[in-house]
PyMOL CGO cylinders between C-alpha atoms (Angstrom):
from pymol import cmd
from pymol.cgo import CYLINDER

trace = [
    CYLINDER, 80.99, 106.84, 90.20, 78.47, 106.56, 93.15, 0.3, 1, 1, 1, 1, 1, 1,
    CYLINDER, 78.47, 106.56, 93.15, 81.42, 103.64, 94.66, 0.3, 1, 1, 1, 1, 1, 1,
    CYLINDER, 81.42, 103.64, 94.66, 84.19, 104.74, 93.49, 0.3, 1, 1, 1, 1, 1, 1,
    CYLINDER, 84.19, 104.74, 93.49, 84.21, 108.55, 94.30, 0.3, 1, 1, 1, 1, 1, 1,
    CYLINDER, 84.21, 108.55, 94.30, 83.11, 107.50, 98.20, 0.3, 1, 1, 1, 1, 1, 1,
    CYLINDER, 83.11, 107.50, 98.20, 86.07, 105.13, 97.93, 0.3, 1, 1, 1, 1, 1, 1,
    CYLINDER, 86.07, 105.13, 97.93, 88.59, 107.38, 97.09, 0.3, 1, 1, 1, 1, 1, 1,
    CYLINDER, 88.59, 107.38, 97.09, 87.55, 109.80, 99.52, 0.3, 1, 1, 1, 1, 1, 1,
    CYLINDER, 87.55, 109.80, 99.52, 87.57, 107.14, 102.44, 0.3, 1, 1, 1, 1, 1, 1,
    CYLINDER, 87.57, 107.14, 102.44, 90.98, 105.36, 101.02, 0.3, 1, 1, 1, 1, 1, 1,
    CYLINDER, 90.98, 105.36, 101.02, 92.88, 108.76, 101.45, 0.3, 1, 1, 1, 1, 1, 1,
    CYLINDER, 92.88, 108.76, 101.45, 90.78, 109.15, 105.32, 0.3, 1, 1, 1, 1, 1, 1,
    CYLINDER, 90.78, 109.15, 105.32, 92.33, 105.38, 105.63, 0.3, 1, 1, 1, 1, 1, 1,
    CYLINDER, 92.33, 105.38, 105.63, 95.35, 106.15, 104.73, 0.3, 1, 1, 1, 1, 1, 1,
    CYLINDER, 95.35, 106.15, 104.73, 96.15, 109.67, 106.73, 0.3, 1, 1, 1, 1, 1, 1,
    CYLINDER, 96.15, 109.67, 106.73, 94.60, 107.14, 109.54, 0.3, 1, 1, 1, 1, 1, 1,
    CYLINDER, 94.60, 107.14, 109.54, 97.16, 103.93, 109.15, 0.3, 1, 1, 1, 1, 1, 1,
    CYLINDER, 97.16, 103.93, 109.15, 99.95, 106.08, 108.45, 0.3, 1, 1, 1, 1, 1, 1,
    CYLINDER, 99.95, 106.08, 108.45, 99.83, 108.59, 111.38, 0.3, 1, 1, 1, 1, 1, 1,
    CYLINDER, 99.83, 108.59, 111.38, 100.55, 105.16, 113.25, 0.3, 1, 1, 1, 1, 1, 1,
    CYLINDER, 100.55, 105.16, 113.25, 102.35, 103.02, 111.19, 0.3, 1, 1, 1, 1, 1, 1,
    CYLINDER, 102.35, 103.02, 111.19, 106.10, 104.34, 109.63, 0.3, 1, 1, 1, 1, 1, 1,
    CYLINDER, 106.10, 104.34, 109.63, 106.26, 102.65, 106.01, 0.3, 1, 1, 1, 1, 1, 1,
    CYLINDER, 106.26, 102.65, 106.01, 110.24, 102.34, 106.98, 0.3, 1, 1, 1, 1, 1, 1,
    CYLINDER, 110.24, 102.34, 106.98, 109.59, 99.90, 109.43, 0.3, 1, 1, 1, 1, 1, 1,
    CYLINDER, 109.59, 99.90, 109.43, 107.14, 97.35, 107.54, 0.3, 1, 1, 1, 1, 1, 1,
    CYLINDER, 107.14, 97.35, 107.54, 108.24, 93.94, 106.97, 0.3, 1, 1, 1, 1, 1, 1,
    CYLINDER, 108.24, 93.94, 106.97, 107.42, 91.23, 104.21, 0.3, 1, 1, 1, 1, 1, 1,
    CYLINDER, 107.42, 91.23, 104.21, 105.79, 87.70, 104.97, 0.3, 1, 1, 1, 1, 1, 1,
    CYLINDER, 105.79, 87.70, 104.97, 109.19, 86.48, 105.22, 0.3, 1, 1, 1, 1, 1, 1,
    CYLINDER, 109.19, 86.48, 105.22, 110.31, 89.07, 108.24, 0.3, 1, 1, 1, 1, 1, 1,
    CYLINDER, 110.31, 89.07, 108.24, 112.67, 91.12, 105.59, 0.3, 1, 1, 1, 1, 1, 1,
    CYLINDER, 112.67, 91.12, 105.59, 112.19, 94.66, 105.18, 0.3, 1, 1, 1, 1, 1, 1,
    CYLINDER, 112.19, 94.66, 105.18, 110.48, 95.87, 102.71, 0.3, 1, 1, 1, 1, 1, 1,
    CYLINDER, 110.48, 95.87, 102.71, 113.03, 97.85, 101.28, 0.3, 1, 1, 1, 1, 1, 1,
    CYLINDER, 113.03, 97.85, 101.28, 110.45, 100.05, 99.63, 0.3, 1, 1, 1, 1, 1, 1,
    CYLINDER, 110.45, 100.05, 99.63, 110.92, 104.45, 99.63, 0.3, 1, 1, 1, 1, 1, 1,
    CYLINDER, 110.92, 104.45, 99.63, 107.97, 105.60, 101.76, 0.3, 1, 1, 1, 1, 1, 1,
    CYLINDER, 107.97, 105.60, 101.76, 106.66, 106.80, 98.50, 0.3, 1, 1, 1, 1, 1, 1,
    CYLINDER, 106.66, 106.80, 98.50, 105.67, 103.40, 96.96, 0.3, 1, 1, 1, 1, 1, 1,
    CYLINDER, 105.67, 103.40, 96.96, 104.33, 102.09, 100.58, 0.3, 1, 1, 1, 1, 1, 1,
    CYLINDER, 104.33, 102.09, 100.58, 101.76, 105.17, 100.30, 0.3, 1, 1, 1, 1, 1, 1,
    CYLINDER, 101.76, 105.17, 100.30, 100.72, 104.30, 96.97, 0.3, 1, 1, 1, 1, 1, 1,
    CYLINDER, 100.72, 104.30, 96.97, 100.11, 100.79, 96.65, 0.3, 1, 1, 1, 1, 1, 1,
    CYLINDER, 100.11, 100.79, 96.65, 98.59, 101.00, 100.09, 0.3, 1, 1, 1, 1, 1, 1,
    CYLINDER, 98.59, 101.00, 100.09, 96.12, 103.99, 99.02, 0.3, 1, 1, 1, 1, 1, 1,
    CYLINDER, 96.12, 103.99, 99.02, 95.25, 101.78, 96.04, 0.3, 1, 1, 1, 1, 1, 1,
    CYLINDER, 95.25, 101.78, 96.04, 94.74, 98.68, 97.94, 0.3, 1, 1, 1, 1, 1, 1,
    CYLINDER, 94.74, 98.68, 97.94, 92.70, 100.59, 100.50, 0.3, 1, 1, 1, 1, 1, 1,
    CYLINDER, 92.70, 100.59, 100.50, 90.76, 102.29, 97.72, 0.3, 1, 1, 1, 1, 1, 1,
    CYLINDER, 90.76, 102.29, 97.72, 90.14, 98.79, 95.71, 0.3, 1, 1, 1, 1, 1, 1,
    CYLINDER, 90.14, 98.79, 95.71, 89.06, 96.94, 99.30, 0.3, 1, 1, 1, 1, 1, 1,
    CYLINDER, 89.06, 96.94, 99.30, 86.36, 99.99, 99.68, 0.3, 1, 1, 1, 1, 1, 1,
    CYLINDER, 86.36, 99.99, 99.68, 84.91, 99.94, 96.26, 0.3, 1, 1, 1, 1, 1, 1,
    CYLINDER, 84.91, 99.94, 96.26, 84.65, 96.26, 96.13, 0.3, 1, 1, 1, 1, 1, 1,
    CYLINDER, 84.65, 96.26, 96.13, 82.71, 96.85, 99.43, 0.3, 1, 1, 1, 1, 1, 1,
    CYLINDER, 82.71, 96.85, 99.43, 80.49, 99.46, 97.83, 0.3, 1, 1, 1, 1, 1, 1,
    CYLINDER, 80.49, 99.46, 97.83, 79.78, 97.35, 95.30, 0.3, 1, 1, 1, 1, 1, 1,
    CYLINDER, 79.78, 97.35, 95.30, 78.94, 94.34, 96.94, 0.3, 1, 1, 1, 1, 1, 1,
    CYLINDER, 78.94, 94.34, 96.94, 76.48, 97.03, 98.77, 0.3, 1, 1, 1, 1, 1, 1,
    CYLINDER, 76.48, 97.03, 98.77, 74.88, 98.22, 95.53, 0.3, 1, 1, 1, 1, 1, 1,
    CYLINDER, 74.88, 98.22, 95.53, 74.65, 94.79, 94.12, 0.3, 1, 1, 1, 1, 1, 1,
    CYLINDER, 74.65, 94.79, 94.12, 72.77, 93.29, 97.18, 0.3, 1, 1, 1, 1, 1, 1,
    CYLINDER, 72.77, 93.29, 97.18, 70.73, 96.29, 97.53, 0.3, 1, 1, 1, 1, 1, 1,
    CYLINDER, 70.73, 96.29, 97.53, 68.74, 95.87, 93.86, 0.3, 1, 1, 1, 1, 1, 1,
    CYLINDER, 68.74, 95.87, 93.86, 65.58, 94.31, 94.02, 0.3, 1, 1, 1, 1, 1, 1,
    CYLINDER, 65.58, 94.31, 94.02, 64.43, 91.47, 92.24, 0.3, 1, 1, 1, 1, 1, 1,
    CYLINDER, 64.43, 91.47, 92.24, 63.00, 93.90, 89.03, 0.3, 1, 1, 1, 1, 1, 1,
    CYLINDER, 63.00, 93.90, 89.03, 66.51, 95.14, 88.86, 0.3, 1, 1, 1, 1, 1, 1,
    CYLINDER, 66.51, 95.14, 88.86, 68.01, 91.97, 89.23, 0.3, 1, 1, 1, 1, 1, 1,
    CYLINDER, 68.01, 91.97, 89.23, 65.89, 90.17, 86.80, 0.3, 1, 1, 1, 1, 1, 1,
    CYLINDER, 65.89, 90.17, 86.80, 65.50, 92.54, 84.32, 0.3, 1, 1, 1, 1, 1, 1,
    CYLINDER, 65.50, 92.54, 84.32, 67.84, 91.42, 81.32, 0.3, 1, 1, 1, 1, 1, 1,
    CYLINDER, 67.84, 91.42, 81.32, 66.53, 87.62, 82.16, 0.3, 1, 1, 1, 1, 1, 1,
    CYLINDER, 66.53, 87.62, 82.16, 64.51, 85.87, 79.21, 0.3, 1, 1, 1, 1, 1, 1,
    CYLINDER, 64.51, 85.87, 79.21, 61.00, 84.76, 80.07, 0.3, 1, 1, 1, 1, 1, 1,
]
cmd.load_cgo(trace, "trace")
């Protein structure tokens, strides 16, 4: 909970962000089609891919942040 409550905070500060700039309308697919998506479904899957990019981060952070005890501490001698 100490990554993923940060990153859901942050994803929904991303998102207010993106989308005061970007109109989900207007977005296009790799292949220059529209998306065809309701506005709806373009603010959820990007909140969720926002919030999965930020905990990932935070837990890259947490994970390079233990010391060697913590890190070592299951290992056999």
């Amino acid at each position: 909970m100490a990554v993923l409550w940060p990153a859901f905070l942050m994803a929904g500060v991303l998102e207010m962000i993106v989308f005061s700039v970007v109109d989900p309308q207007q977005l296009h697919g790799f292949g220059g089609e529209a998306l065809g998506w309701s506005s709806t479904a373009v603010y959820t899957v990007a909140f969720f891919v926002f919030w999965g990019v930020i905990a990932v981060a935070g837990f890259l952070t947490e994970v390079l942040d233990a010391s060697a005890e913590q890190v070592n501490r299951g290992a056999q001698p």
